[in-house]
N, C-alpha and C positions, 0 to 999 in steps of 0.2 A: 730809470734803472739802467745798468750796466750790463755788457753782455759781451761774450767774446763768440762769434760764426768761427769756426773751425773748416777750414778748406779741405777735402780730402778727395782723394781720386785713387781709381784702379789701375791695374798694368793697360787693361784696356782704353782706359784715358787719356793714360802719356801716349799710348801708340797713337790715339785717333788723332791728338795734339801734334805729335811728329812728323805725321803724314799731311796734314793742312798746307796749303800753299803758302808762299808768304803773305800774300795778301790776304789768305785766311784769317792766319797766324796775327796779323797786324790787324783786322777789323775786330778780331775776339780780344786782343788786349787793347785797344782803342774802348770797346762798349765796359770790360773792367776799370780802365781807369776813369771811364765818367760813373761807372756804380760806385767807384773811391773817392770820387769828387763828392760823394754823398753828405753835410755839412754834421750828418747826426753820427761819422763817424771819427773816434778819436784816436784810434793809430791801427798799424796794423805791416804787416808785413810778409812775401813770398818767401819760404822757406826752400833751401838744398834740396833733395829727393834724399828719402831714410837713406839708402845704402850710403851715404854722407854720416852718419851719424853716429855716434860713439856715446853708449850706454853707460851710467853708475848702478848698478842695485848695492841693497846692502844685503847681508847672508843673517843667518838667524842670529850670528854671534855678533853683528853690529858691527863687522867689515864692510869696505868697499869692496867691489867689484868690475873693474874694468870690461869693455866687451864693447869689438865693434859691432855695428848695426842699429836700428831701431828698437824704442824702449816696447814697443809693442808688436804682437805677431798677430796677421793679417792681410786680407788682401788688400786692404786701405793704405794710404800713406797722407800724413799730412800735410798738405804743399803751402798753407799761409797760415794766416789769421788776420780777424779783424777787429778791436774793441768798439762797440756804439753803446751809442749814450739815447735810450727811446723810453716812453711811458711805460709799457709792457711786453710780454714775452708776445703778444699779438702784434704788436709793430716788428718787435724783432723778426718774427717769422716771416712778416712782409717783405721784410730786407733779403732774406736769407732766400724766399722763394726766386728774389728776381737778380740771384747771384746771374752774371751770367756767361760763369765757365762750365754751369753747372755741373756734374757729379755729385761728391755729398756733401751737403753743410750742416755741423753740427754743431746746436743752440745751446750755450749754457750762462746762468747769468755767473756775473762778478759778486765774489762773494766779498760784502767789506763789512768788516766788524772789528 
């Protein structure tokens, strides 16, 4: 089964992240990229921080809608993703416990049909 971990974190996260020494800063994304080096994962990628982001909705008459910001309101923002490829939502959550930038990771499968 398919699954996409969803990265997320608070204001209080990027701060604790910006305050990190570099050496910090370099041993937490050294332990990420060996959890990336994970062989059951099939892509995945760090994303901009929302205030980067530039919104579409549509209105009820079936217009677009431009608008800077993120397409969601929250104190979360979601800083990656990852697709893996595991037997079940019980392996996925093994993965996802042992993220380790942690904040939040949110498990959902790939839907293919």
């Amino acid at each position: 089964m398919k699954y996409v971990l969803l990265f997320c974190g608070t204001a209080d996260d990027v701060r604790r992240y910006e305050q990190m020494s570099d050496a910090e800063r370099g041993a937490q994304l050294a332990r990420v990229g060996a959890w990336f080096a994970d062989g059951r994962i099939r892509g995945g990628q760090r994303l901009a921080p929302g205030s980067t982001a530039t919104t579409v909705r549509f209105g009820a008459d079936g217009d677009p809608l431009v608008t800077d910001g993120p397409f969601i309101e929250g104190n979360e923002d979601i800083g990656g993703w990852a697709i893996i490829e595991v037997a079940d939502l019980d392996e996925a959550l093994h993965m996802a416990k042992a993220w380790p930038a942690r904040g939040v990771v949110e498990v959902r499968p790939v839907q293919e049909d």
